[in-house]
N, C-alpha and C positions, 0 to 999 in steps of 0.2 A: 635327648639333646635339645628336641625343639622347646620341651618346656623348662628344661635349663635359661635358652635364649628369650625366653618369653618372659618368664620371673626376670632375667637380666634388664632387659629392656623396659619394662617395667620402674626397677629401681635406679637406674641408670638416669632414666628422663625426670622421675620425681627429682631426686639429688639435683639436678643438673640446673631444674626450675626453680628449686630453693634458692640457687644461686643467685642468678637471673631469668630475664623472663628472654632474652635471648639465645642464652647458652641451653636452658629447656626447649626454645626452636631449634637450634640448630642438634642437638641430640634429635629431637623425632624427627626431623629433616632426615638428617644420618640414617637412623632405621628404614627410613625410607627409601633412600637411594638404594639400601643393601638389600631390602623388600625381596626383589624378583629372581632374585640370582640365589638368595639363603632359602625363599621356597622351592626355588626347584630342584635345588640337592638334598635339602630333607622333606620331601614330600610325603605331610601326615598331619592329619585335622589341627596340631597345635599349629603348624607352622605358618597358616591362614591367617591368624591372629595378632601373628610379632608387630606388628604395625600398633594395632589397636591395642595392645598391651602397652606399648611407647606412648601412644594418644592419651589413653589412660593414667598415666603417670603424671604427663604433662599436669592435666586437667587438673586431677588429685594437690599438685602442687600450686596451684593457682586458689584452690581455695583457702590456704591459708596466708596468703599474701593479700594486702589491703592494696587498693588503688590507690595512685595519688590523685589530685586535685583536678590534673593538670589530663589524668586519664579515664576520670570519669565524662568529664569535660567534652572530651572528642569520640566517647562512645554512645551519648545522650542520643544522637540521631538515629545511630543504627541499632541498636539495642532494643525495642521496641518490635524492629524487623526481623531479627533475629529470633527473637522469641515467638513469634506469629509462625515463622518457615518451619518451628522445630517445633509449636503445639500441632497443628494440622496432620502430618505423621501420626503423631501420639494420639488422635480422634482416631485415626486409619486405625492403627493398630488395634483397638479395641472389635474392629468388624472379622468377626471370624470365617472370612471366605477366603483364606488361604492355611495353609498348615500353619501352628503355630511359630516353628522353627526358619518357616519361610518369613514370615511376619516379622520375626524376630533379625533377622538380616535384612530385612525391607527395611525397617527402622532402622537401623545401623546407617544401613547406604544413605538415608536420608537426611540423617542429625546429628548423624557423630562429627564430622568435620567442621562442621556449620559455625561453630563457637571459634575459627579459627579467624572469622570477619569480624569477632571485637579483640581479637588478639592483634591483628592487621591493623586496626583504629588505634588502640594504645600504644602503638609504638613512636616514641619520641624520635628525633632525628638522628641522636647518637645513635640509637637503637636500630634504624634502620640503615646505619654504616655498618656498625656492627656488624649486623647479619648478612648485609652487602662482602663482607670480607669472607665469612664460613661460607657464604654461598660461592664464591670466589673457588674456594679450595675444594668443595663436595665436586664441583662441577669440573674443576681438572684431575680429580678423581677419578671420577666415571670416564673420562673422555681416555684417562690411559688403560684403562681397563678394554674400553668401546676398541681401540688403535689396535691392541693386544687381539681382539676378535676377529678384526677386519683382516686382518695377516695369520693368524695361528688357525681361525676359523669357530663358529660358534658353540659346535660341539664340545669343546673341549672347555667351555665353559657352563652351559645347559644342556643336563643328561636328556635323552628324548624319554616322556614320561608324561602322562595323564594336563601334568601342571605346566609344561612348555609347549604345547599344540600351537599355541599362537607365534611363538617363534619359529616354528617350523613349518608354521604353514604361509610363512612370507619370505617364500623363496620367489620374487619377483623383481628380481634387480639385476640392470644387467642382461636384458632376456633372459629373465627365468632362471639366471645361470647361480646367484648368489642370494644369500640372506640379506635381509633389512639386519641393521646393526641394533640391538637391546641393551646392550652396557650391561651394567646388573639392576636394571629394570625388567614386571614381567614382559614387557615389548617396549619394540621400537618406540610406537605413538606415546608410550609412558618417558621414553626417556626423552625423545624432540619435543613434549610439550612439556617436562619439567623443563629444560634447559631455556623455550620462550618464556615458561612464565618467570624464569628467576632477571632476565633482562633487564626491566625496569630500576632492580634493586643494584646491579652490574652498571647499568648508566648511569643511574642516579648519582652511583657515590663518585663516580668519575670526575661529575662537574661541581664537587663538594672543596672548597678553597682551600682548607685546613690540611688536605690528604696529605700523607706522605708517597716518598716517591717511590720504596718500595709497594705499597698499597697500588697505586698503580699501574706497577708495571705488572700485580698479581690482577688487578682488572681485567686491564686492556689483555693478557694472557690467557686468563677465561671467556672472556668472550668472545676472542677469535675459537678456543675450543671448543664454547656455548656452541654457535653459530656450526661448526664443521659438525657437531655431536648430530646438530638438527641434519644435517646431510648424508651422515653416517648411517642414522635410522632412517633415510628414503623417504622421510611422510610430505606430501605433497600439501595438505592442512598445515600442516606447521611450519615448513616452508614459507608458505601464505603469511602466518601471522609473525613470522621470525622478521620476513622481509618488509611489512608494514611496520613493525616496531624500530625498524632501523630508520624507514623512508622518514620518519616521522621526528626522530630521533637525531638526523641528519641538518632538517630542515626547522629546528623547531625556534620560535624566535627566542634569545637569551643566548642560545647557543653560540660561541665565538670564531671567529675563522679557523683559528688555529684545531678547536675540535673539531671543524668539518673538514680540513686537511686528515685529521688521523684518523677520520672515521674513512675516509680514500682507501689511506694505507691500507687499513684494516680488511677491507673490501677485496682492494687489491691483492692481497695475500691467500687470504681467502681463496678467490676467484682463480689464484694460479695456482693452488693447490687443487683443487676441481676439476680444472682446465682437462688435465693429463688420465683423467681415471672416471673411466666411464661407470664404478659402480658410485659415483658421488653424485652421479647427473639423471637420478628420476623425476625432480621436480620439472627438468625439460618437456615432459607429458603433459603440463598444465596448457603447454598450445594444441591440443585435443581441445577445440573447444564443444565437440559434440560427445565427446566421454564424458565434460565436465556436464553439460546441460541433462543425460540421461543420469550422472549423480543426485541431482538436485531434485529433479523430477519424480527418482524410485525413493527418495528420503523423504521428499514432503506430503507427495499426494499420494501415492502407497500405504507410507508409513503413517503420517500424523491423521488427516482427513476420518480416512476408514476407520481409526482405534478411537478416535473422539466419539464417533456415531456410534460404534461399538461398544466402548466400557465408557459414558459418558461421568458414569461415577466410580468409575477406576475397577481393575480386575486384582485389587488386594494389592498388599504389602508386598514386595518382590516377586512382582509377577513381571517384571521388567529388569530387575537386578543379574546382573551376573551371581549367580548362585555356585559356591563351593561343589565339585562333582558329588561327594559323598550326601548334600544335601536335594538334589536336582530331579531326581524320580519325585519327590514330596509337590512341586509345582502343578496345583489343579489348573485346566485350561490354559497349557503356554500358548503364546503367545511369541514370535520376535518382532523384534524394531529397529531401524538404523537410526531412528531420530529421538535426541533427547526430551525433546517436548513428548514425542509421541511414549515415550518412558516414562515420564511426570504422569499423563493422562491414566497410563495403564496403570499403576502406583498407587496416586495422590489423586485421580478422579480431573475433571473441567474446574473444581474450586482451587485443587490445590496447585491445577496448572497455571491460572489466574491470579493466585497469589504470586507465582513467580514471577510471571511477566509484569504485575504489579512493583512489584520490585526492582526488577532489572531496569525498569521505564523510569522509578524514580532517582534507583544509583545514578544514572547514565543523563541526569538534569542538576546534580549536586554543584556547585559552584566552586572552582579550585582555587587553589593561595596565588596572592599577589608574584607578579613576574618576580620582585625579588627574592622572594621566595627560594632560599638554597637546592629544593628539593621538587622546585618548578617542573624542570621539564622531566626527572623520573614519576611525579604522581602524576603529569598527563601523560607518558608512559602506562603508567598503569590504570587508565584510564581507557586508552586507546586496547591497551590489551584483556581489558573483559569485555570492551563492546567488541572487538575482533571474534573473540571466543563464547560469548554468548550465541554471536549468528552460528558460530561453529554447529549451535545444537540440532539445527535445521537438518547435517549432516550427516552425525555421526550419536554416540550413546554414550556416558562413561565419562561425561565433566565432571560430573561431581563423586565418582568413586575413584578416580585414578590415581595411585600411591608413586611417590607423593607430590604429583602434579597439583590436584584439587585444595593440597592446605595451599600451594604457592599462589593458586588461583584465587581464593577466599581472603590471603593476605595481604593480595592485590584490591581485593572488593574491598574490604575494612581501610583499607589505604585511602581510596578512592572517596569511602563514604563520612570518613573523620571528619567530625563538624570544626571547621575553619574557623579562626579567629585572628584577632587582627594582632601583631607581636605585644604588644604593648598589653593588650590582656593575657596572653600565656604566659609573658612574663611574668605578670601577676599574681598568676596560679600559681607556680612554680614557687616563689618566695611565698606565698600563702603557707603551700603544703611544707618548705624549709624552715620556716618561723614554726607551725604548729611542731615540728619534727623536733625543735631544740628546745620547745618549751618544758621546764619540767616535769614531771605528771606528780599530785599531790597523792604518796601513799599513806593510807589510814595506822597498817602495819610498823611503819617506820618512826612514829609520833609517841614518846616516850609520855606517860602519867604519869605524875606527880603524885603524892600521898598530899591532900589538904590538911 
């Protein structure tokens, strides 16, 4: 069955990207969402993979589709970076101080998704409606699945088995008394930080002129369910950055009265649904401010410090990855970490941790489009939401493997990083690449000879 669904997913997402390069995201989006909930009822080495079989499809179908003008244009900056993030790895991998198979997932976790921050750059503004509306519906998806758990219970969705330890071992809500909610995500933290990262693309289309008014009321619907999803799962991190992408979102200049009245409502609604149920209210724990200071403390100076001085040229290709169970005895000298940087170091070494902070220092200086700009305040939305979540890494592990948080995070990057222009040049482009598109192309084939 699992490699039924795997060939499926596969063919599924090629097809899908033949189409468009939207309708190919929102398919691996899809496999995504269903990721956690379809491995832990067929729990068996193919079903590890259903993801990266969709990834792969995608990808597959991107090499036969040409760029336009208009999208090489706004990948020119980051293209460059990209390829630096995902050669470095590929040095790694040549040093044989971890099992090859470990190596070989080391890699995976570090370059597979990577390619998803020029797919993030290419996306035009329709494009980013578009996917604004699939992400609309994936995420009232999950949220009725999420409701169905929170009442029926999580059992009866995740059998207890090797592949769900982590839902069950977050029985901490509520005193002790109930599960953090996973949707059909492998955990909570996957499904509250898919549901912040997809905000941006939820606000964005909101203050889009054109919308129709069913489009919005499928919005403004998902992201009161976005927002309760983040609740649902208990994550106090995501909490954090759900509630900064709103503050931000509320106050941001362009935005009009009339949307900060309905971001109230929205609040409002929210908030009384919360009010009444105590397993909605663990981010209330964030006034702990000495639980939060001894978090920071055992992530950074524990965790990052000691493994820098320790593997300052890295302890091999997934020596820091979550590793499949059947793969995990193969791991020479483990190692753990709660800190992603300290993850990069044990990996990628002090160079390849340096190339990322390279990076993130230079995303997070990139200059964004003019206030009239339609798409204004969702890409300083997503703007706000990778420097929110880059600090994240101080904290926790698993930014960049998280399915499929990490494509919505990298989509946000490539968003953030699209080289701007001024309208009057992408218009430009745009009739460039239309005029080349209807010119005729002279065939050799087609040109009849004559007899002299």
């Amino acid at each position: 069955m699992s490699i039924l669904l795997f060939v499926s997913a596969l063919t599924i997402t090629f097809v899908a990207a033949r189409r468009s390069l939207v309708m190919g995201l929102g398919a691996v989006l899809a496999f995504g969402y269903i990721y956690g909930i379809t491995r832990a009822n067929l729990p068996d080495p193919y079903s590890h993979f259903l993801f990266d079989a969709a990834v792969l499809g995608f990808y597959t179908a991107q090499l036969f589709r040409r760029m336009a003008l208009a999208e090489e244009y706004r990948i020119k900056s980051i293209k460059p970076w990209m390829e630096l993030l995902v050669a470095w790895p590929i040095l790694m991998f040549m040093i044989p101080n971890q099992d090859f198979f470990v190596r070989l997932l080391g890699l995976r976790a570090n370059i597979l998704l990577l390619p998803f921050m020029i797919v993030g750059a290419r996306l035009s503004d329709k494009e980013k409606y578009d996917l604004a509306m699939l992400l609309a519906i994936l995420n009232l998806g999950v949220f009725v699945i999420a409701i169905a758990e929170f009442f029926v219970g999580v059992e009866s969705f995740f059998p207890r088995n090797g592949l769900t330890d982590l839902v069950y071992l977050s029985k901490d809500v509520a005193g002790y008394s109930a599960y953090r909610i996973p949707s059909t995500f492998i955990g909570s933290h996957a499904y509250a930080g898919t549901m912040v990262m997809s905000l941006p693309f939820l606000i964005g289309a909101l203050h889009q002129a054109n919308k129709r008014v069913l489009h919005k009321s499928l919005v403004i619907t998902a992201l009161i369910g976005s927002l309760l999803g983040v609740l649902l799962a208990a994550s106090r991190s995501h909490f954090i950055g759900a509630a900064v992408v709103i503050m931000v979102a509320m106050f941001s200049v362009g935005s009009r009265r009339g949307n900060f009245i309905g971001w109230v409502l929205i609040l409002a609604t929210v908030a009384w649904l919360v009010s009444g149920e105590q397993r909605l209210q663990r981010f209330t724990q964030l006034q702990d401010t000495e639980m939060i200071t001894q978090r920071i403390v055992g992530s950074v100076n524990m965790g990052f410090f000691e493994l820098a001085g320790t593997f300052p040229l890295g302890n091999g290709l997934g020596a820091g990855t979550h590793i499949p169970y059947f793969l995990s005895a193969n791991i020479q000298n483990p190692v753990a970490t709660e800190n992603e940087f300290g993850r990069m170091v044990l990996e990628l070494g002090l160079v390849g941790l340096g190339l990322w902070l390279a990076f993130i220092g230079w995303l997070l200086i990139q200059p964004g489009p003019s206030r009239s700009d339609p798409w204004f305040i969702g890409r300083r939305l997503a703007w706000v939401t990778c420097l929110v979540y880059f600090a994240f890494n101080l904290l926790g592990t698993g930014l960049l493997v998280s399915i499929p948080q990490t494509c919505l995070l990298l989509l946000n990057v490539g968003w953030v990083a699209a080289r701007q222009s001024a309208q009057g040049n992408e218009s430009v482009l745009w009739e460039q690449n239309n005029v080349m598109a209807r010119v005729p192309r002279f065939r050799p084939s087609a040109v009849k000879v004559g007899r002299i």
